[in-house]
N, CA and C atoms as an extended XYZ file, in Angstrom:
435
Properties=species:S:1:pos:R:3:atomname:S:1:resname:S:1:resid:I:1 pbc="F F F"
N        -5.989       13.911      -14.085 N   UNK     1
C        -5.144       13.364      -13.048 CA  UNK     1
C        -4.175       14.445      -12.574 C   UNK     1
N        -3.491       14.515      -11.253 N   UNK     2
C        -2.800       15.525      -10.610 CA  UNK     2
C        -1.387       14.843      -11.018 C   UNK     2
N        -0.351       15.961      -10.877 N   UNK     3
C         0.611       15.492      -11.495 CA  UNK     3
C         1.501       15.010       -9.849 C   UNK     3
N         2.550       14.508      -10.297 N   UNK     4
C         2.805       14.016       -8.755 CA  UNK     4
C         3.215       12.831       -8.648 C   UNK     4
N         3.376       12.034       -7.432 N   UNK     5
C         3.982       10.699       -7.366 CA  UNK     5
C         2.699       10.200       -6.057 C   UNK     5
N         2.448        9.023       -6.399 N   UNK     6
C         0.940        8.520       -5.601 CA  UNK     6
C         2.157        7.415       -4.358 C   UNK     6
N         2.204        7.407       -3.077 N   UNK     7
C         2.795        6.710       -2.265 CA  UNK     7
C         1.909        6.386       -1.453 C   UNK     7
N         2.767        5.219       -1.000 N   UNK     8
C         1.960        4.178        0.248 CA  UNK     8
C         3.024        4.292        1.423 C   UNK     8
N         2.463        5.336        2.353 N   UNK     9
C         2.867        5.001        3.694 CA  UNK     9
C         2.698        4.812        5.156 C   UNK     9
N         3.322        4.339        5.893 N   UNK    10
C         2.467        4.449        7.498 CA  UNK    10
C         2.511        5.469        8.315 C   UNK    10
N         1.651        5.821        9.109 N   UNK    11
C         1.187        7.454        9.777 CA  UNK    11
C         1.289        6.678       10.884 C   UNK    11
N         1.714        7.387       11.905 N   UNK    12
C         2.041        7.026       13.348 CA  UNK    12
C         0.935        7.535       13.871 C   UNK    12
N        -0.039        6.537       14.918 N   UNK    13
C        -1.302        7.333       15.446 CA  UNK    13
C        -1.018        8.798       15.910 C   UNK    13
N        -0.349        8.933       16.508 N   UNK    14
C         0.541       10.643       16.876 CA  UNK    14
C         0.393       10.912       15.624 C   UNK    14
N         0.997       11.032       14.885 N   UNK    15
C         0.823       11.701       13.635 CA  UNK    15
C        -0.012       12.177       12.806 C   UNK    15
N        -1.083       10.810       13.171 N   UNK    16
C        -2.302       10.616       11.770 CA  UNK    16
C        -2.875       12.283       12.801 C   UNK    16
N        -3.281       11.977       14.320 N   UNK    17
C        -3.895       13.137       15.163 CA  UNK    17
C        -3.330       14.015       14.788 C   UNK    17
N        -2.056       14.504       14.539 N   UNK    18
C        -1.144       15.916       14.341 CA  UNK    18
C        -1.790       16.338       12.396 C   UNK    18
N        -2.334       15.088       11.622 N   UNK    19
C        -2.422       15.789       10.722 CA  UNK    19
C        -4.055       15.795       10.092 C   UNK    19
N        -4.690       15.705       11.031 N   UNK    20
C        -6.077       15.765       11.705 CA  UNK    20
C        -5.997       17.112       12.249 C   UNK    20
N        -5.381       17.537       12.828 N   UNK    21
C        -5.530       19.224       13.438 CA  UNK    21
C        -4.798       19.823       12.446 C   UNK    21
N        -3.772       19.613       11.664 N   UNK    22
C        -3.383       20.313       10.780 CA  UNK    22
C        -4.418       20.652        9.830 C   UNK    22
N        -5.226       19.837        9.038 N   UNK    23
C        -5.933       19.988        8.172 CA  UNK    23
C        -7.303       20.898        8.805 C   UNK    23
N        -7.330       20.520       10.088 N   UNK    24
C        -8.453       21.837       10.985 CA  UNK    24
C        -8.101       22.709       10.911 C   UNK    24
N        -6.431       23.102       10.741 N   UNK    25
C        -5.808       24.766       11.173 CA  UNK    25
C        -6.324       25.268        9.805 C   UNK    25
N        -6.392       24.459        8.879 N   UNK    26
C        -5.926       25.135        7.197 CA  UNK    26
C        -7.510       25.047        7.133 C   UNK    26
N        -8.574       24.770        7.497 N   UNK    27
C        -9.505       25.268        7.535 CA  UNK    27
C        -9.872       23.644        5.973 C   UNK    27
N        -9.223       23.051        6.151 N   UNK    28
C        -9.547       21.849        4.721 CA  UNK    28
C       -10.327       20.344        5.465 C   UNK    28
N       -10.558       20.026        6.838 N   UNK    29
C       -11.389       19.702        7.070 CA  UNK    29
C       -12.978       19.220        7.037 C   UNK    29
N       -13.270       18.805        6.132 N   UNK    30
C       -14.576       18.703        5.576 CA  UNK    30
C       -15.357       17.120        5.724 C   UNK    30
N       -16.836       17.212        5.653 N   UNK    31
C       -17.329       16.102        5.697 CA  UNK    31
C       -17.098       15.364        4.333 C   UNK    31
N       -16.818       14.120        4.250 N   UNK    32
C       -16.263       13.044        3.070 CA  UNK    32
C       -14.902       13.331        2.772 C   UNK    32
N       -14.092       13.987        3.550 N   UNK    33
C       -12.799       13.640        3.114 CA  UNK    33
C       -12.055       12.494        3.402 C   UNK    33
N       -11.310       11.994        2.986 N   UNK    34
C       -10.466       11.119        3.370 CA  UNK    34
C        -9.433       11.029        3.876 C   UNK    34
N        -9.009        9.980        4.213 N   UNK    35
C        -8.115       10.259        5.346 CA  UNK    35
C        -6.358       10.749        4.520 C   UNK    35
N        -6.668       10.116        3.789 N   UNK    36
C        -5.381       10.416        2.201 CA  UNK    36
C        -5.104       11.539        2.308 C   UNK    36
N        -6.518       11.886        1.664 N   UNK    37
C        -6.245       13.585        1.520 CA  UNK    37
C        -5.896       14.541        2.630 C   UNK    37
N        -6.483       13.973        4.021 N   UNK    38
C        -6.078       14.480        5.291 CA  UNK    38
C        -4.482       14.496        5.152 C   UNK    38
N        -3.693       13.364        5.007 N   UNK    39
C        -2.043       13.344        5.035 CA  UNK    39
C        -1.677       13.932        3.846 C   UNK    39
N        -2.607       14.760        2.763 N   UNK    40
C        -1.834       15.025        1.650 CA  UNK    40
C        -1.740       16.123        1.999 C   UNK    40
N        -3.176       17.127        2.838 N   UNK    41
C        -2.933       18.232        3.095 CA  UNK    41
C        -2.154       18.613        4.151 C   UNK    41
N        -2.211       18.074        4.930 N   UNK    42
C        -1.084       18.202        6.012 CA  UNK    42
C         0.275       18.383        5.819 C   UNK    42
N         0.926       17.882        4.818 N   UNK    43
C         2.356       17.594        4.080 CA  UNK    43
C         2.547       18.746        3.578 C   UNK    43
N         1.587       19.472        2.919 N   UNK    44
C         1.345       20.217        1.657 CA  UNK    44
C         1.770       21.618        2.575 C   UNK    44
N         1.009       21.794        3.964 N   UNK    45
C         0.736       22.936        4.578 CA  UNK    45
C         2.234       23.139        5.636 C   UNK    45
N         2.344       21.973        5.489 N   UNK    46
C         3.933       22.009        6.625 CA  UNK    46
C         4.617       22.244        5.248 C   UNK    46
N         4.905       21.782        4.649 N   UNK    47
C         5.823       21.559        3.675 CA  UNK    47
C         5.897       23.299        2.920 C   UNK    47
N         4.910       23.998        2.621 N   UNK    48
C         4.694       25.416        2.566 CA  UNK    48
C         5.405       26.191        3.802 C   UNK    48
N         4.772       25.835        4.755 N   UNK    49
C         5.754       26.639        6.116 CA  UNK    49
C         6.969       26.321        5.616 C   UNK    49
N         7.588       25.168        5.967 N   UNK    50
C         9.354       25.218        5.721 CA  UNK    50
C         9.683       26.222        4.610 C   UNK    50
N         9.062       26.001        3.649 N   UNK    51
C         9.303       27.078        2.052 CA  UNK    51
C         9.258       28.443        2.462 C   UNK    51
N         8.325       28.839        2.930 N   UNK    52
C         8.226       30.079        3.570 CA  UNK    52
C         9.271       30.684        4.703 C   UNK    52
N         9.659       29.630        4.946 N   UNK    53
C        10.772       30.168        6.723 CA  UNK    53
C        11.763       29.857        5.760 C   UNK    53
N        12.180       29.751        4.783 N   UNK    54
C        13.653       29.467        4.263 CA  UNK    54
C        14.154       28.201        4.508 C   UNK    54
N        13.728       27.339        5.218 N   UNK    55
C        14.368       25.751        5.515 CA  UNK    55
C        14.607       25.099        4.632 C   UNK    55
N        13.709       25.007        3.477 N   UNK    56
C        14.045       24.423        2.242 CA  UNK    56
C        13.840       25.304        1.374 C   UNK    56
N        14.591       25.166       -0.090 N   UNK    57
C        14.094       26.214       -1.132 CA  UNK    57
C        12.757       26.655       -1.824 C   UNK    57
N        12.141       27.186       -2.002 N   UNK    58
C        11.061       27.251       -2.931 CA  UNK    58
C        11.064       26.703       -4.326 C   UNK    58
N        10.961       26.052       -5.033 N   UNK    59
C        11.398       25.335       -6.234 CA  UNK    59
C        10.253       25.788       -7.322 C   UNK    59
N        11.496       25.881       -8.762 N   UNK    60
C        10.695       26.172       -9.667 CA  UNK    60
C         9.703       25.065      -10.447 C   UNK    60
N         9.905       23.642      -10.028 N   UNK    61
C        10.003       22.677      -10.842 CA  UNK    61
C        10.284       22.026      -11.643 C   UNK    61
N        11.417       23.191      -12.463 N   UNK    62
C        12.174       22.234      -13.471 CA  UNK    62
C        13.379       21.395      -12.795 C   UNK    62
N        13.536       21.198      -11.645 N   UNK    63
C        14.696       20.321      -10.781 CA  UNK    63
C        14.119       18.920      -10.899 C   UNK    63
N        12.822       18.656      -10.999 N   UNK    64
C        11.795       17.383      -10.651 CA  UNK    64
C        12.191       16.599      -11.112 C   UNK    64
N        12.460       16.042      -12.517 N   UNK    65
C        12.934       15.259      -12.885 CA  UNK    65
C        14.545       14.570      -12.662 C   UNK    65
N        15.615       15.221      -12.637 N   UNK    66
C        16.295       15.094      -12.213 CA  UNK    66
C        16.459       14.230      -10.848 C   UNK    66
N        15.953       15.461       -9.446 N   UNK    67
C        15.814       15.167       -8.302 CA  UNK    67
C        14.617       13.373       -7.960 C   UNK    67
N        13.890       13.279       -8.760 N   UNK    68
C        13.388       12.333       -9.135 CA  UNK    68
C        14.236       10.732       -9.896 C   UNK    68
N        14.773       11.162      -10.509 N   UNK    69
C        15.912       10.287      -11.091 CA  UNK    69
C        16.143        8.609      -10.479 C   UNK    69
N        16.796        9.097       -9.108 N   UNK    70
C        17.062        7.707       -8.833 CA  UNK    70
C        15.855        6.962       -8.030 C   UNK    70
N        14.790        7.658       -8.142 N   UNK    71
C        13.759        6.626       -7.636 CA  UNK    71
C        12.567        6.492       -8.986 C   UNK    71
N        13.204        6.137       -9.860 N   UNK    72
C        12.378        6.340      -11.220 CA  UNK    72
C        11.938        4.912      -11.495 C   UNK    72
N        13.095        4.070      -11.413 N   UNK    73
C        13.323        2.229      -11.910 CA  UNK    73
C        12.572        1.615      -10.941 C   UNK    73
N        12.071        2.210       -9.571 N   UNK    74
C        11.627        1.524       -8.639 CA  UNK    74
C        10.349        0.677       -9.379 C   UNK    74
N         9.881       -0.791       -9.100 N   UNK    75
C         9.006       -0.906       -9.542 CA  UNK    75
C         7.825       -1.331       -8.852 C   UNK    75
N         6.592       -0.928       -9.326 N   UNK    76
C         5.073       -0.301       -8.541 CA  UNK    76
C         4.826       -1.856       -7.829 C   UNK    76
N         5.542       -1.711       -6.574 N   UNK    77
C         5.186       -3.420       -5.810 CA  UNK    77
C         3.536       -3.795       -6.099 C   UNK    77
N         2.894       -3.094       -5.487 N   UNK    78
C         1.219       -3.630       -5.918 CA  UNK    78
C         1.380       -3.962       -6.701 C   UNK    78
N         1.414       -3.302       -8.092 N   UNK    79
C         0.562       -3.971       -8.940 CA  UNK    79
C         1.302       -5.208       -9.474 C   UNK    79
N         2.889       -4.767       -9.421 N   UNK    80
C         3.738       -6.236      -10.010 CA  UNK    80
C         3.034       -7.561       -8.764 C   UNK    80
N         2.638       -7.316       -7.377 N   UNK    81
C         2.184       -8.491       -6.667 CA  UNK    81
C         0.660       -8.778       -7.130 C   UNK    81
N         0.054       -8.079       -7.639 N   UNK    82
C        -1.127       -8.574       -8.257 CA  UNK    82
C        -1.162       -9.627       -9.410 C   UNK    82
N         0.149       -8.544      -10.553 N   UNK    83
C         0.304       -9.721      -11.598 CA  UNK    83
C         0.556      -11.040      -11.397 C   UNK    83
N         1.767      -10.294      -10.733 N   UNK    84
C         2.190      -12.140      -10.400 CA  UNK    84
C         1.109      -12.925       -9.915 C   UNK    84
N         0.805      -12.550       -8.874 N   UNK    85
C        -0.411      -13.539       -8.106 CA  UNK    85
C        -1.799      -13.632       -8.659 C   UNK    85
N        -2.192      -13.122       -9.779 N   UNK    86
C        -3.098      -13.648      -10.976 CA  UNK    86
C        -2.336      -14.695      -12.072 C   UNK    86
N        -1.252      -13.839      -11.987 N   UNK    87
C        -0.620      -15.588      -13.470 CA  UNK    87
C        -0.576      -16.759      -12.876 C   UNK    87
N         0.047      -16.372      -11.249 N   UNK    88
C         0.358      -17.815      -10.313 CA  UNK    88
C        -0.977      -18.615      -10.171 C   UNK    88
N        -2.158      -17.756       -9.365 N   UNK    89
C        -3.201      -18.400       -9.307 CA  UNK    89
C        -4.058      -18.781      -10.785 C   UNK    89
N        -3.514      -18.560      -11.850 N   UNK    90
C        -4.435      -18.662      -13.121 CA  UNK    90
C        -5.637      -18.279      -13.176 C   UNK    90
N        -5.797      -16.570      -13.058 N   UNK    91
C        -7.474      -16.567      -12.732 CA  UNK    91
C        -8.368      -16.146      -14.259 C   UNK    91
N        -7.081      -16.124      -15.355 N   UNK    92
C        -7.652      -16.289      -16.430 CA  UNK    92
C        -8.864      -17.155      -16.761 C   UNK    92
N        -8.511      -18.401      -15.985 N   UNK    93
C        -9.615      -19.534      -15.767 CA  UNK    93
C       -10.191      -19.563      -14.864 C   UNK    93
N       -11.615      -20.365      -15.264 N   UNK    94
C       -12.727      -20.653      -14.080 CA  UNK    94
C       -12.762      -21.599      -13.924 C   UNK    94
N       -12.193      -21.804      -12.070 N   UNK    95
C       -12.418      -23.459      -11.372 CA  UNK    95
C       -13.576      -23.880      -11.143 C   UNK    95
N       -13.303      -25.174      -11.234 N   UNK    96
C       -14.896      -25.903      -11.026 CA  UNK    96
C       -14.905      -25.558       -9.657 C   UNK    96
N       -16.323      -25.734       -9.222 N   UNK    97
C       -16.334      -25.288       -7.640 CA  UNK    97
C       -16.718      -26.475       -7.154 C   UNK    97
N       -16.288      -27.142       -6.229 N   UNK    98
C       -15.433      -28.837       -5.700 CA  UNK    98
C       -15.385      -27.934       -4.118 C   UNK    98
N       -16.327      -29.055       -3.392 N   UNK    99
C       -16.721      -29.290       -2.139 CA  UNK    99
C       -15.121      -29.143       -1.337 C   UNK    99
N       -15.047      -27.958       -0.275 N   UNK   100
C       -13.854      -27.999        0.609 CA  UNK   100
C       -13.797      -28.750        1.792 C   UNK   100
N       -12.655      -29.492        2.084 N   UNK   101
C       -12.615      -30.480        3.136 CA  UNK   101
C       -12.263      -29.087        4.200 C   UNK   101
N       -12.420      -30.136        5.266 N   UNK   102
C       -11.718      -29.549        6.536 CA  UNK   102
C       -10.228      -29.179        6.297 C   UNK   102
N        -9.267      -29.419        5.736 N   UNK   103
C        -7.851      -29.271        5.564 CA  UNK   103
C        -8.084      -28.123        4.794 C   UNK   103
N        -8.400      -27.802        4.033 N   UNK   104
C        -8.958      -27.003        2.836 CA  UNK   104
C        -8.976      -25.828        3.204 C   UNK   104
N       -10.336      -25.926        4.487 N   UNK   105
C       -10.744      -24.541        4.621 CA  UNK   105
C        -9.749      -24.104        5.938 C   UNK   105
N        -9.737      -24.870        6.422 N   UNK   106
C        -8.369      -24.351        7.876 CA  UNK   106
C        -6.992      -23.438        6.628 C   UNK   106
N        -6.598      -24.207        5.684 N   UNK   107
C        -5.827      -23.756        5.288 CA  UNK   107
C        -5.995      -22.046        4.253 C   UNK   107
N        -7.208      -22.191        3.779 N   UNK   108
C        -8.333      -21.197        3.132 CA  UNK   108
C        -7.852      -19.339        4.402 C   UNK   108
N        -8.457      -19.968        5.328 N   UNK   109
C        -8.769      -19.203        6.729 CA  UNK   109
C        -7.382      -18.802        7.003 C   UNK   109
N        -6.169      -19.926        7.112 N   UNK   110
C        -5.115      -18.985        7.637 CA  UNK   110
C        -4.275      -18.094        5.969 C   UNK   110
N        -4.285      -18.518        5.630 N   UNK   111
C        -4.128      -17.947        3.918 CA  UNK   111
C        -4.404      -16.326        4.089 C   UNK   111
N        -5.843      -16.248        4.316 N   UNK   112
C        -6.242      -15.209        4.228 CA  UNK   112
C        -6.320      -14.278        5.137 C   UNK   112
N        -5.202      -14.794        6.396 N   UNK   113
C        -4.727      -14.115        7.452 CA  UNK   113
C        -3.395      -13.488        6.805 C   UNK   113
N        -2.712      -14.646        6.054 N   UNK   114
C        -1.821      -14.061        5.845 CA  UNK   114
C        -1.459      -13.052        4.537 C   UNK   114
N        -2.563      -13.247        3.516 N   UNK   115
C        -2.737      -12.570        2.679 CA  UNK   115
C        -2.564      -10.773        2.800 C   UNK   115
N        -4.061      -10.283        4.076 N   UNK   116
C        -3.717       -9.591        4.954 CA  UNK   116
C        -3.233       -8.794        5.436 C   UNK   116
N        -2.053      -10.079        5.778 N   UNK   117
C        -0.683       -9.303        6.806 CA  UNK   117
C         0.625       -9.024        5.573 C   UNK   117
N         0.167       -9.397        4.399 N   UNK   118
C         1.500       -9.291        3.134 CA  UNK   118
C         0.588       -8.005        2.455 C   UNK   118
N        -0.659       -7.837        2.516 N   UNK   119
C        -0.938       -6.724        2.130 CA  UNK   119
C        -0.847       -5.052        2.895 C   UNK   119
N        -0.964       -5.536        4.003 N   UNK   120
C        -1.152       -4.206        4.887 CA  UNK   120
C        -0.068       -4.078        5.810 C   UNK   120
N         1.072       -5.236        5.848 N   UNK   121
C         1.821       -4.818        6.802 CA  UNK   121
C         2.973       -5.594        5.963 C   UNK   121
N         3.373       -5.292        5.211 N   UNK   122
C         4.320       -6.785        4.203 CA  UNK   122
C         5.989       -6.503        4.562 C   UNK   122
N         5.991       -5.627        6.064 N   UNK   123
C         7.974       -5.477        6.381 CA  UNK   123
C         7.740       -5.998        7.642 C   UNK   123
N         6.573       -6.736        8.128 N   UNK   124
C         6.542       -7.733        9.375 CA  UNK   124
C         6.742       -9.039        8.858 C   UNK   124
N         6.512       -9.178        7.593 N   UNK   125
C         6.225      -10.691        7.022 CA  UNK   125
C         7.090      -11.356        7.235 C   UNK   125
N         7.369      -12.586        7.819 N   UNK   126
C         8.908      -13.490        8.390 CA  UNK   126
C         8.767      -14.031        7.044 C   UNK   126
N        10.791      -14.843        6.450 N   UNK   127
C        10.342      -15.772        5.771 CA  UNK   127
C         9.363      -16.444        5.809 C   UNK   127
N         9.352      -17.267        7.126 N   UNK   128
C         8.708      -18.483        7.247 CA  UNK   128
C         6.795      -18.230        7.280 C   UNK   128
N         6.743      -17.439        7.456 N   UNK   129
C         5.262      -16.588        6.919 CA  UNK   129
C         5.021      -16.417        5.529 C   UNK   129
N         5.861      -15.816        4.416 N   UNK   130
C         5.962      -15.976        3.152 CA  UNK   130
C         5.982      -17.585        2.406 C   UNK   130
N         7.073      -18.573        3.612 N   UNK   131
C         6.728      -19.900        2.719 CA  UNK   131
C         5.441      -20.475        2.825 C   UNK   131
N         4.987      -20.433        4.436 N   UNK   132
C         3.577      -20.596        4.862 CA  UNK   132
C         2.614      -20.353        3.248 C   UNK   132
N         2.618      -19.193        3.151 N   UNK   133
C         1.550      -18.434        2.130 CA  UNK   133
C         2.190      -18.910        1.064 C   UNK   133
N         2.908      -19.218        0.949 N   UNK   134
C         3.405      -20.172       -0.976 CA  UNK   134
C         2.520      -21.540       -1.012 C   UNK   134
N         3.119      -22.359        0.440 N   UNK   135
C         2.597      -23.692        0.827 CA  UNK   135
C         1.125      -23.381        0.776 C   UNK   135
N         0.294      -22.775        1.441 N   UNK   136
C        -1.337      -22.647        1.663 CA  UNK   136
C        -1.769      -22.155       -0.099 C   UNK   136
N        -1.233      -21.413       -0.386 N   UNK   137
C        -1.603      -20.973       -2.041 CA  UNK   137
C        -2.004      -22.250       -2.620 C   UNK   137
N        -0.727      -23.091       -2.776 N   UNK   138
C        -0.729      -24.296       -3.377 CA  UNK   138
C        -2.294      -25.049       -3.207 C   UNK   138
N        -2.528      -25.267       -1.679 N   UNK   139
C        -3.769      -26.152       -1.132 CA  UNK   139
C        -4.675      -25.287       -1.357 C   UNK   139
N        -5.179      -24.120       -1.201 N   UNK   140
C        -6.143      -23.585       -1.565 CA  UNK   140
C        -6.971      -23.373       -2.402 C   UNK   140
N        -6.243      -23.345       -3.608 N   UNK   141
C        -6.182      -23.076       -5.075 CA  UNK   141
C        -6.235      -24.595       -5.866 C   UNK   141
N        -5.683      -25.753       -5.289 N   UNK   142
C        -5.335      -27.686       -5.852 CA  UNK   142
C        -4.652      -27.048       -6.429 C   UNK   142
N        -3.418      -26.438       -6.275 N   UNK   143
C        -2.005      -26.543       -7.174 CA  UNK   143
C        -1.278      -27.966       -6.940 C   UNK   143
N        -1.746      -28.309       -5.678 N   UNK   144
C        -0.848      -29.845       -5.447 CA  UNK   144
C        -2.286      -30.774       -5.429 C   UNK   144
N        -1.687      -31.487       -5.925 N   UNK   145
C        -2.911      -32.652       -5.899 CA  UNK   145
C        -2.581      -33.548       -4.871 C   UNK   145
């Protein structure tokens, strides 16, 4: 494993393109790369320029930890929303599989709209979108009888 900190963030279409030609300049462009690695190298190669022009320091690495410090306690949202939402849904167990009504699956369908939109976009999510997806959990799953 690479040593490092693994992040989740959003690339501005401008951007994702700016680091699409970046990774062309550095000649790291290749068939099966990913797009990850596209924004890792891109970071990597700007982030070298600044080091090089003096903008930021060149670092030895023993600062890392330290400079690291106050984002240490943060805790890994995925996977704590996975846990939770395996203990909540109990998938320790296997449901009987029981014929879905019409209420069921309407509610099934928008669920998994909003599932989605809490996975891939989860700083648009309104309250009232979050209670939505508590309420539909419930029916989806017969948490309410």
């Amino acid at each position: 494993m690479t040593p490092g900190r693994v992040v989740k963030i959003r690339v501005s279409p401008t951007d994702c393109m700016s680091c699409i030609d970046v990774a062309k300049q550095v000649g790291y462009l290749r068939e099966g790369i990913s797009f990850a690695e596209v924004v890792s190298v891109a970071l990597r190669a700007l982030l070298q320029t600044v080091r090089q022009q003096s903008i930021v320091p060149d670092r030895d690495g023993f600062e890392y930890s330290e400079m690291m410090a106050p984002f240490r306690d943060q805790p890994h949202i995925d996977r704590a929303l996975k846990v939770r939402l395996t203990k909540a849904l109990g998938l320790h167990t296997v449901p009987a599989v029981v014929e879905e009504t019409a209420e069921q699956k309407r509610a099934r369908i928008r669920w998994d709209e909003l599932r989605f939109k809490k996975e891939t976009d989860p700083d648009n999510m309104t309250t009232e979108e979050n209670n939505e997806f508590t309420k539909l959990t419930n029916i989806v799953y017969h948490f309410e009888e």
